[in-house]
C-alpha positions as CSV (number, residue, x, y, z in Angstrom):
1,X,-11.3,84.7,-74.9
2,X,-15.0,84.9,-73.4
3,X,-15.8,83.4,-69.9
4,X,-19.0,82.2,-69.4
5,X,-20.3,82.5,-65.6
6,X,-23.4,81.2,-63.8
7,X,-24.0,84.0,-60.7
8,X,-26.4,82.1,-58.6
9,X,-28.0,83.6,-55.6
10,X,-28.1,82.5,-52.2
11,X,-31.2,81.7,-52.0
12,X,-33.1,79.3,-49.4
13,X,-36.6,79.1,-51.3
14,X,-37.6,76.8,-53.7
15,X,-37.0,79.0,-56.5
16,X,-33.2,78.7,-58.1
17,X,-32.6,82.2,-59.3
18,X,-29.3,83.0,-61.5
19,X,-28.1,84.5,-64.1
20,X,-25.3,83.6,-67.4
21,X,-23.1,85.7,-68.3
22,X,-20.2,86.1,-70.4
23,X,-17.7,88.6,-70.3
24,X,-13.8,89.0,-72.2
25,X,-11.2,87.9,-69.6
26,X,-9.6,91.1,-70.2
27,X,-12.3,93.2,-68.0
28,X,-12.0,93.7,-65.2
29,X,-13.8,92.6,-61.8
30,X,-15.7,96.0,-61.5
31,X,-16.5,94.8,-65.1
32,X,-18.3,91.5,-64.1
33,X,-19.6,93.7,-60.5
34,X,-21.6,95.9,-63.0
35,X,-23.0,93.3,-64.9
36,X,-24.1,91.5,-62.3
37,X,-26.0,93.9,-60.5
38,X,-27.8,95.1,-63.4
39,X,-28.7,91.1,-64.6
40,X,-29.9,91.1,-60.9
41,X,-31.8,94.6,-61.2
42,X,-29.6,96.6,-58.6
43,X,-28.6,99.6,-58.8
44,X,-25.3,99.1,-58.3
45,X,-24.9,101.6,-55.5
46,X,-24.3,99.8,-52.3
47,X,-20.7,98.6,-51.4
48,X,-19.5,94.9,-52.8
49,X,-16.5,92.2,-52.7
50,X,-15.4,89.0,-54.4
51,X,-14.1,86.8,-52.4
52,X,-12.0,83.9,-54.2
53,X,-13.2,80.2,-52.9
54,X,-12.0,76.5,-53.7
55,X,-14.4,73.6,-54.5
56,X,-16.4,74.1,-51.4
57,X,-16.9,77.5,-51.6
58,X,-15.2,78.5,-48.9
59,X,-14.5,82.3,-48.6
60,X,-11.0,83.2,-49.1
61,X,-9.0,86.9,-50.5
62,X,-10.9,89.3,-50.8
63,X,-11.4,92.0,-54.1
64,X,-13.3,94.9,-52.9
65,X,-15.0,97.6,-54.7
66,X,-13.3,99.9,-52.2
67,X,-10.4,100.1,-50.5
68,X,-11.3,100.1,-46.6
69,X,-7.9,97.8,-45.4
70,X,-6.2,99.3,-42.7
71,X,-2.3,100.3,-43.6
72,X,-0.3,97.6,-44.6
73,X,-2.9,95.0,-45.1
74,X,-3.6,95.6,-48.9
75,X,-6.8,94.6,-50.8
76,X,-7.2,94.0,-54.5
77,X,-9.3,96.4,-56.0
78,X,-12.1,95.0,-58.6
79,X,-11.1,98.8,-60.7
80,X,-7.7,96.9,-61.5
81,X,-7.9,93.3,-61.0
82,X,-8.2,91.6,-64.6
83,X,-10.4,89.1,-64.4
84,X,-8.1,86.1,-65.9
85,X,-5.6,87.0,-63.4
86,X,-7.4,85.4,-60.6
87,X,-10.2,82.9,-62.5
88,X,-8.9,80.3,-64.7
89,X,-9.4,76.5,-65.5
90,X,-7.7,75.4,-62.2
91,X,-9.8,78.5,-60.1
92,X,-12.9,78.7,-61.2
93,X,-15.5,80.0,-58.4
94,X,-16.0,83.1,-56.8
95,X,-18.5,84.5,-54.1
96,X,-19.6,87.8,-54.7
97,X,-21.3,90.2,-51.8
98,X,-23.7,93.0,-52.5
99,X,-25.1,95.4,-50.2
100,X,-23.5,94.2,-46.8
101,X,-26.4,95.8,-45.0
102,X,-28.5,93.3,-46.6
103,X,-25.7,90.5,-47.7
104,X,-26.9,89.5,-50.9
105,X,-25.1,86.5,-51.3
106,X,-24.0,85.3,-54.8
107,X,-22.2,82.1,-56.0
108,X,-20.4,82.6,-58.9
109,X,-18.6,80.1,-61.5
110,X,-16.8,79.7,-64.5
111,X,-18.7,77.2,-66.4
112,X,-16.3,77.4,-70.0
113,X,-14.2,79.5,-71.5
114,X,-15.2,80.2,-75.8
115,X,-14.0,82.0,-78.5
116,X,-15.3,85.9,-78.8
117,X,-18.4,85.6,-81.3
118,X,-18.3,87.8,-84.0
119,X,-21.0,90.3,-84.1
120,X,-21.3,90.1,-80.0
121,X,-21.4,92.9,-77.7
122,X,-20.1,92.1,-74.5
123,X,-20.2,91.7,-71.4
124,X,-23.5,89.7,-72.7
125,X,-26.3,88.3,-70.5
126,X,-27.1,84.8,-72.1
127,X,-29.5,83.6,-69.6
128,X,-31.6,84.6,-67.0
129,X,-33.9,81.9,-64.3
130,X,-36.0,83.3,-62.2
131,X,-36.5,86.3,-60.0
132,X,-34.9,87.8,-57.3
133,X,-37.1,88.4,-54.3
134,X,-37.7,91.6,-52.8
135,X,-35.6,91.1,-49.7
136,X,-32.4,89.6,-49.5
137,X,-32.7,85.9,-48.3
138,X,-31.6,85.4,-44.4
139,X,-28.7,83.7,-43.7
140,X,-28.5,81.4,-40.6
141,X,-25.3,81.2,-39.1
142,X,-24.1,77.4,-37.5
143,X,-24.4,78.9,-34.1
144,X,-28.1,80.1,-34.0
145,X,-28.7,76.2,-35.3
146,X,-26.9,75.3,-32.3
147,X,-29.7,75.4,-29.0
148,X,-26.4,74.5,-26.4
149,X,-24.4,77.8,-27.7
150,X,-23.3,79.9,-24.4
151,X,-22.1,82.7,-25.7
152,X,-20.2,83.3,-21.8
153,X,-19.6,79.4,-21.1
154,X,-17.2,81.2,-18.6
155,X,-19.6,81.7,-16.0
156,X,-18.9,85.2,-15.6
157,X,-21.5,87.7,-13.9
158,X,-21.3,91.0,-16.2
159,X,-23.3,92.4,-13.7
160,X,-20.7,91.7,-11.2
161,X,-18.5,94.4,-11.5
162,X,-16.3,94.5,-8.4
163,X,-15.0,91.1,-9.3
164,X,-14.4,90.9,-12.9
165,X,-10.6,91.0,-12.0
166,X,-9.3,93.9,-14.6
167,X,-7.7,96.9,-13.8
168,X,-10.2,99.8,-14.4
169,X,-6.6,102.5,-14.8
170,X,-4.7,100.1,-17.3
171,X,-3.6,103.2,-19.5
């Protein structure tokens, strides 16, 4: 079977920008990582993740490009995670990070799943709206919204050394 995804990008102007692609749900998700950089025009070079989300796109597990987990705490890996394994009817978004220096921010969605056209190479780029600026789009976090944020609502005086109350020989 082919999935049909919308990638859209994060994007704060005016301008919608995404991309549809299809892909057999047999690739994997390095699969569906490489198409989607080069839809985009990326190189592909910079580190990325999936992250799996529900209806509100809400980040949840991750599947990274590479593994950086600390032991014990294991990470799919997009090199062996088949796509149909974790996007089906009843999970059907994803978001997808690119270049965490810049956080290219991507919302990703499974709009239908078809029959493989004969004659087709995929994965296939159907459709592509708009371009993708030069610089990834900020992000504004609820907190720098928020003019009452105190970082140290505590009251504590860094500069205060002698009275921060910790025990300078603790090890």
């Amino acid at each position: 079977m082919i999935y049909r995804f919308r990638v859209i990008l994060d994007n704060d102007t005016e301008d919608d920008v995404f991309r549809d692609i299809e892909i057999r749900e047999s690739d994997t998700m390095e699969d569906l990582h490489n198409v989607i950089t080069q839809s985009f025009g990326f190189d592909g070079m910079e580190i990325a993740s999936f992250y799996m989300s529900d209806d509100e796109w809400n980040q949840g597990e991750e599947i990274s490009m590479m593994d950086m987990s600390e032991a014990g705490n294991e990470v799919k890996m997009m090199s062996t995670t088949i796509i149909k394994d974790m996007i089906h009817e009843a999970s059907t978004r994803l978001i997808y990070l690119y270049d965490f220096m810049n956080m290219w921010t991507f919302y990703v969605e499974l709009g239908e799943i078809v029959e493989e056209a004969e004659g087709t190479d995929y994965p296939n780029l159907m459709y592509v709206h708009g371009q993708i600026p030069d610089e990834a789009p900020e992000k504004t976090f609820e907190a720098e919204e928020d003019d009452d944020f105190n970082e140290f609502e505590d009251d504590l005086d860094l500069d205060d050394y002698d009275n921060l109350n910790f025990d300078e020989n603790w090890n």
